[in-house]
N, C-alpha and C positions, 0 to 999 in steps of 0.2 A: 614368646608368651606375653612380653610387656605391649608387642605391638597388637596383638591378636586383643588383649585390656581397651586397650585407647581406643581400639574400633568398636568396640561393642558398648562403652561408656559411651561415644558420638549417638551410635544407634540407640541408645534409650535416654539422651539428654532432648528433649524437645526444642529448648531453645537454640541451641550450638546446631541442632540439626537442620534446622529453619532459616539459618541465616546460613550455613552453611549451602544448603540447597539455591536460596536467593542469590548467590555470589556467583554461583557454578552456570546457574542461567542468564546472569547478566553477561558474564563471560563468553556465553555463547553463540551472541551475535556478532555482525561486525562492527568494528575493523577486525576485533582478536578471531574470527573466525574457527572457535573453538565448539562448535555444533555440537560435537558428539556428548559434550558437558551433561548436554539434557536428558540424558537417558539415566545416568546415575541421580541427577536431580531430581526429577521425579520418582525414581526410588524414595528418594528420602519425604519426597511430597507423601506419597504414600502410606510411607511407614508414620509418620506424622496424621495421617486420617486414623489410622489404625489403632495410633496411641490415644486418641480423645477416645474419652466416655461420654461424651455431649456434644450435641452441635457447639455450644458457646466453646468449650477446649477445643476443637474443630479450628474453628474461627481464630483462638491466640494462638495455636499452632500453627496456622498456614499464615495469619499475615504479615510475619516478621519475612517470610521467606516472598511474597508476592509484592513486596513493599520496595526492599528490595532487588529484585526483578526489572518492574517497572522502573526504579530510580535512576538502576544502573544502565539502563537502557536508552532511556527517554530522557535522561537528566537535560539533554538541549532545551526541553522546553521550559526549563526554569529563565533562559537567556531572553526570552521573548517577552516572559512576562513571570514573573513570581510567583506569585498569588495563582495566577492560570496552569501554569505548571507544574504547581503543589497539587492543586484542586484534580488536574486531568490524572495524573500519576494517582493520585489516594483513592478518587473514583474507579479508576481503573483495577486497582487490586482487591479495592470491595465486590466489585463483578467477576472476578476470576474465582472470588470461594462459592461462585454457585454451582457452578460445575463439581469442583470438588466434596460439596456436601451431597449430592449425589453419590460421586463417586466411593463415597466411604461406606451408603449400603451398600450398594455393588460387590466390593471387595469383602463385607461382611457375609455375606450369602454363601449358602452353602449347596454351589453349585460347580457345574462345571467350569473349573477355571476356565479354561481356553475360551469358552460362550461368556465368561464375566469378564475376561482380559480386551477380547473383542469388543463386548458392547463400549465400555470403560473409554474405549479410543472412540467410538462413534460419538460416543456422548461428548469428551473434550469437542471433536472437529464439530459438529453441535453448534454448540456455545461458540467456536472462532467461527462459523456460517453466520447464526444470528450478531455477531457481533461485527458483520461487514455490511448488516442490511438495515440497521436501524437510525436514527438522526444523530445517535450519541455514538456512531461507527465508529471503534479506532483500534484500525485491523493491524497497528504496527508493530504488536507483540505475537502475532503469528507467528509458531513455533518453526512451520516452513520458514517464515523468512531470515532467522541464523542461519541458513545452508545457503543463501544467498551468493556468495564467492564461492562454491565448493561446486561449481557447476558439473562436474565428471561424477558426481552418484546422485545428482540429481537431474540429471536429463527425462524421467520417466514423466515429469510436471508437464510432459507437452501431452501426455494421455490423463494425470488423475487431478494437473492443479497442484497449486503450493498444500492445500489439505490433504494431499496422499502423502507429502511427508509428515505433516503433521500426527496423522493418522500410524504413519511408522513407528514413529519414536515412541508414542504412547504405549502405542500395541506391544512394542518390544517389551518397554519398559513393563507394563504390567504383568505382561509374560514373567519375565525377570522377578519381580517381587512373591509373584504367585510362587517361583518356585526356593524363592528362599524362605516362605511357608513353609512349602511343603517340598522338600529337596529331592523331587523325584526325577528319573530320565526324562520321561518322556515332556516332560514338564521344560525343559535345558534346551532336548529335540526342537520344541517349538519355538523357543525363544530363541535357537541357533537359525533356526530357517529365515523367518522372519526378516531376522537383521540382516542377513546375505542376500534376502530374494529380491529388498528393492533396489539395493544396488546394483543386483545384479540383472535386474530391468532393465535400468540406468543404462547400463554397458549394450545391452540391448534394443533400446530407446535408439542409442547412437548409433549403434549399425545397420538398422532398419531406418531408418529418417533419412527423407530426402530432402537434400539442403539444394534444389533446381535454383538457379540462377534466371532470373527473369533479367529485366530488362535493368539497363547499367542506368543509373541515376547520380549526376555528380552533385552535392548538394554544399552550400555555406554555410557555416553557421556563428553566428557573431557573442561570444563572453563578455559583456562589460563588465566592469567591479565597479558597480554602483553603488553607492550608502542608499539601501533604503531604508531608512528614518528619516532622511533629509526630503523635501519636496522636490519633485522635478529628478534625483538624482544627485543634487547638488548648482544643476543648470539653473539660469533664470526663467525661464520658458520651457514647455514641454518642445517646441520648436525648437530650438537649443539641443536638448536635449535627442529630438529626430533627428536634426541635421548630422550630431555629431556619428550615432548608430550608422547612417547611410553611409558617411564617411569612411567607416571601417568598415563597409559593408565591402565600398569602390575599389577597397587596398587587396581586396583577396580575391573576389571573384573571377571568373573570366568566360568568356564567352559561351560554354558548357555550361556554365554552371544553373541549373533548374530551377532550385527552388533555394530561397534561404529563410533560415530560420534565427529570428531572435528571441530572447527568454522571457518569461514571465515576467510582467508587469515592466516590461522595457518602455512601455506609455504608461507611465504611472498614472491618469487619471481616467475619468470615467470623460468617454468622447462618444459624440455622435456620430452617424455614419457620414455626415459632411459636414465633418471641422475640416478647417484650411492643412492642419496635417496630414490627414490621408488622404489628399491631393498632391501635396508635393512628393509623398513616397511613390503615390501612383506614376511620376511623371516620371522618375530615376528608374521603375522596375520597366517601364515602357520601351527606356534608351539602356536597358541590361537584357530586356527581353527575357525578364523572368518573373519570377514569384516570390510572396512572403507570406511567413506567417511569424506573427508575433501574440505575444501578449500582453494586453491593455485592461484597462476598464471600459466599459460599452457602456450605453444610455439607451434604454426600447422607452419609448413614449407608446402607449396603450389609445387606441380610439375606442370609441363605445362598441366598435361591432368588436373586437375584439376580445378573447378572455381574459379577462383582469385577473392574474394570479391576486391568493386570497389576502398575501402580504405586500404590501405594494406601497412606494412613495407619491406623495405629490407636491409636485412645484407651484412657484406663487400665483400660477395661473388657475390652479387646481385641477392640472392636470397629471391622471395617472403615470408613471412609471419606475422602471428599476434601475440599479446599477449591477452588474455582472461583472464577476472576474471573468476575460475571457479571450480567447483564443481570436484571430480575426488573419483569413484569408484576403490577400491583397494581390492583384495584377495589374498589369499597363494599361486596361481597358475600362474596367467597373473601376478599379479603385477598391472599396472595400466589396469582394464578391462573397463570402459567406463567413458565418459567424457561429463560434460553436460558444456556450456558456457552459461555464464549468458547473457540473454536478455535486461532487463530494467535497465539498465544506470544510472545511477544519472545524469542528465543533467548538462553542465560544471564540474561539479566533477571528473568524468567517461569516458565522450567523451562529444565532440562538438558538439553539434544537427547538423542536418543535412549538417556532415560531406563529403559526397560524391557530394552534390551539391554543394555546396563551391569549390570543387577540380573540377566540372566539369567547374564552372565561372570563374576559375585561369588559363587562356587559356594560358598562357604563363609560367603556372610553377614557380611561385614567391616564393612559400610555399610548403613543404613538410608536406602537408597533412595527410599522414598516419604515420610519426614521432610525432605532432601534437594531432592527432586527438583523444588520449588513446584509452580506452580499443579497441579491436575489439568486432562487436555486435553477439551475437549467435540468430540466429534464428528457433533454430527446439527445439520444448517442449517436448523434450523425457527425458522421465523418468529413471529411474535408476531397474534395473531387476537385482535382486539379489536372492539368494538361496534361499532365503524363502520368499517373498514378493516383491511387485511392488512401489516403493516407489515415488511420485512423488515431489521433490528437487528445492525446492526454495534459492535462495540467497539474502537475506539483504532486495534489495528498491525492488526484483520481488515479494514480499508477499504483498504490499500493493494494488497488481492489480488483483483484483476479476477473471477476465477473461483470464487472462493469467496460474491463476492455475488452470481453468476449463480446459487450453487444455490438460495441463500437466496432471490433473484428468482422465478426460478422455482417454486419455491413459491406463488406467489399475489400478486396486484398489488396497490398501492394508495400507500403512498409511503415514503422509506429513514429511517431514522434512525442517527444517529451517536453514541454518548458517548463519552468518552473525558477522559481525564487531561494536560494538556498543560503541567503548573505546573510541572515539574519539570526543564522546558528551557529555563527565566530567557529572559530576552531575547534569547533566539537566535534563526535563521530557522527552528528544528524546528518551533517548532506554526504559524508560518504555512505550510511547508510540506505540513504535515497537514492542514489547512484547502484549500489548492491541491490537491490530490491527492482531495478531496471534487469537486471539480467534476468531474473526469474519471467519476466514479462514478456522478452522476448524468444526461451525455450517455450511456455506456454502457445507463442502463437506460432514461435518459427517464422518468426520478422526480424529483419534487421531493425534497430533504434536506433532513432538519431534524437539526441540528450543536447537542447539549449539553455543552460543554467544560469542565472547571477551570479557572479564572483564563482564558480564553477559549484560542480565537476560538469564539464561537458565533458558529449563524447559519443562514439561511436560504438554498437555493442551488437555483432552477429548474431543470427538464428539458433546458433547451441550455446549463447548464455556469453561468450568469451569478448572482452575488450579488445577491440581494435585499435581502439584511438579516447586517449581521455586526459585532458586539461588539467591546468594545476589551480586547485581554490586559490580566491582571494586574488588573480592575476586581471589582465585586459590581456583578449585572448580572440583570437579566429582563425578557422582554417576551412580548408575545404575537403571531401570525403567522396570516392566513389561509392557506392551503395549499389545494393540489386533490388527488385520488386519481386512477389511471391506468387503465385495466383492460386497455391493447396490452402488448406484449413486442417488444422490439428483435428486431433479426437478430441482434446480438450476442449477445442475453441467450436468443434459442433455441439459434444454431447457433455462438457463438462458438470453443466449445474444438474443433469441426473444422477451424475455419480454421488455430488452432495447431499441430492435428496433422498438419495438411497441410504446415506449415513445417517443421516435425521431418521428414516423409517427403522430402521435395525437398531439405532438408539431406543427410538419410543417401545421397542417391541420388546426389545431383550431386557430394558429398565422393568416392565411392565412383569414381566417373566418372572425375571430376578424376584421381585421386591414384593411378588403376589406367589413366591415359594418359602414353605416352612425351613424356618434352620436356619439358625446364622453359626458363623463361626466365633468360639470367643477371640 
């Protein structure tokens, strides 16, 4: 009786409810890989809509719980910068109550549950769609990506996307709540199905997927534990700095070995395609008889016939151009043969969200916008075409956006690669996070990944989600990896972004339905 008291004082205390929910879904991600957390969380998200009589009680009820969420999650980014980390985190749980104020007529209606439980998850995946597609993007609280390490009931994401799990949890969840309204069978029935049927996709998924071995690929990949804070690394010269990378390049590789891979921002500065650098690495991949890709900074100098992105630098010559965080193909012949620039920004870290409209409301030129503005943004998902396979190249925050490596997939098969910078999140859960969030990426495509990190975690990670091979943070670290090439495409990786749009469409319809029907519930 005392315990049956205590629960039901939880269920009508709003505050204890709201942090408590906050706790259960910070819990939820990794490392503590406690996923399921989120499904009773969101109960109480729920039940929390249900208890305001106002949007504004709406609003003190969910933010203690969204607060947080975000904190316990994302708190790495306080390490990076304070003030930026406060500011991304509190932003961010400000934009998660719009979904929710939604969802609370939804759940008011007096409709058919099953049609409101349903819409209820289209509308969340929604809000996480537009929130991977705007300049202030930060898709890292995607409900899918807690199941991140649970790869065996999520196998199904190589057909519906990280958003079908999404879309799960919710769906149950509302099921769930609807029937502890209304404590009916069939009510239980659906929320039983539900929860078994994506797993049991899952299960599905894996025995129908063809995991074909293409063609054997032995690949390097070089870990330094570099300070980046320090310039150079720590070296006196960015040359310095190369020589040493080549060096540990010499100690592993061997006559097989294809392609190697060093990590994001391993040339820390912004270079041109003929500095004295990528000459001397051309001359070592030429007497290895292989390939590289690393990542650096790039310099594009703009001519007039050219299109002058709208935000743009210039030098004392007054001549246009950018700097790029970015990826850059190297061989024994060109030297630097192609150049991919990174797309997805860190917002404030990276560049200034919508940078070029800023510059166009500065009618009078007050600010030097493109001095300002960091990175420049790349916008074409071309992949990297190399001698023996099609590799499509992600950098650091581009791996966390499902859609953006379906275009770069799309482009041509063969297997993913990752660099990225991860030192600068000290011994937090950020870069095993980013490391977990790699599996998801390559169930979706059914690629093997090959992970080149700072100070780790590299690593190696098969087409059904599972670690092969992966590095200890904070080490100096290389090894070498057989790999395969692929030449299928997923259902996700052809038709994925319909299934999204199809959610967006059932949201708009069934909101519309809902909310333009008499009746609420009290």
């Amino acid at each position: 009786m005392n315990r049956d008291r205590a629960r039901f004082r939880l269920w009508d205390q709003p505050l204890a409810l709201s942090i408590v929910a906050g706790i259960l879904l910070g819990a939820s991600y990794p490392p503590i890989d406690a996923a399921i957390l989120q499904i009773p969380a969101f109960l109480m998200l729920f039940r929390l809509c249900s208890m305001a009589v106002n949007l504004r009680e709406t609003v003190l009820n969910l933010l203690p719980a969204l607060l947080i969420w975000n904190f316990a999650v994302a708190h790495w980014l306080l390490m990076a910068s304070l003030l930026g980390g406060f500011t991304v985190n509190l932003a961010n749980a400000l934009f998660m109550l719009l979904p929710f104020l939604l969802i609370r007529s939804l759940n008011r209606a007096d409709v058919n549950p099953v049609l409101s439980a349903f819409t209820i998850a289209a509308v969340w995946c929604t809000f996480e769609l537009f929130h991977h597609h705007w300049e202030v993007a930060y898709p890292w609280l995607t409900l899918g990506n807690g199941w991140a390490n649970l790869t065996g009931a999520t196998q199904y994401v190589s057909v519906t996307g990280i958003l079908g799990i999404s879309f799960w949890v919710v769906f149950t969840s509302a099921l769930l709540y609807r029937f502890i309204l209304d404590p009916v069978r069939p009510l239980l029935w659906s929320a039983t199905l539900i929860f078994f049927s994506f797993p049991l996709f899952s299960v599905l998924a894996t025995i129908t997927s063809q995991m074909d071995r293409g063609d054997a690929i032995e690949v390097a990949v070089v870990q330094p534990d570099i300070d980046s804070e320090l310039q150079h690394g720590g070296y006196e010269t960015i040359e310095e700095l190369s020589r040493d990378l080549l060096r540990r390049t010499a100690e592993i590789i061997t006559p097989q070995t294809s392609l190697i891979f060093w990590p994001e921002n391993a040339l820390d500065m912004g270079l041109k395609a003929d500095h004295p650098v990528f000459t001397e690495i051309r001359d070592s991949l030429r007497e290895w008889n292989s390939e590289l890709i690393t990542g650096s900074g790039y310099i594009d100098y703009y001519d007039d016939s050219d299109r002058i992105p709208a935000v743009h630098r210039r030098d004392m010559d007054d001549r246009p151009f950018n700097i790029y965080n970015s990826a850059i193909h190297l061989d024994g012949e060109s030297g630097v043969r192609s150049v991919y620039r990174k797309s997805k920004l860190v917002p404030f870290y990276e560049r200034i969200p919508y940078a070029s409209a800023w510059q166009t409301l500065d009618i009078f030129s007050f600010t030097d916008w493109g001095a300002i503005s960091g990175y420049g943004r790349g916008s074409e998902p071309i992949p990297f075409e190399t001698e023996i396979a099609t590799i499509p190249l992600l950098i650091c925050y581009d791996s966390v956006f499902p859609e953006w490596t379906n275009r770069l997939a799309n482009q041509g098969q063969g297997f993913m690669a990752i660099i990225t910078n991860d030192g600068w999140w000290g011994e937090s859960s950020g870069h095993k996070q980013h490391f977990a969030y790699a599996r998801l990426r390559a169930i979706e495509q059914r690629m093997w990944v090959v992970r080149a990190a700072n100070n780790g975690i590299s690593g190696i990670i098969s087409p059904d989600g599972k670690v092969q091979y992966a590095t200890t943070f904070g080490t100096d670290d290389a090894f070498r990896f057989t790999i395969f090439t692929t030449d299928r495409q997923t259902f996700f990786s052809s038709y994925g972004h319909l299934i999204h749009y199809l959610l967006v469409f059932f949201a708009s319809i069934g909101s519309l339905f809902i909310l333009t029907k008499k009746g609420r519930k009290p």
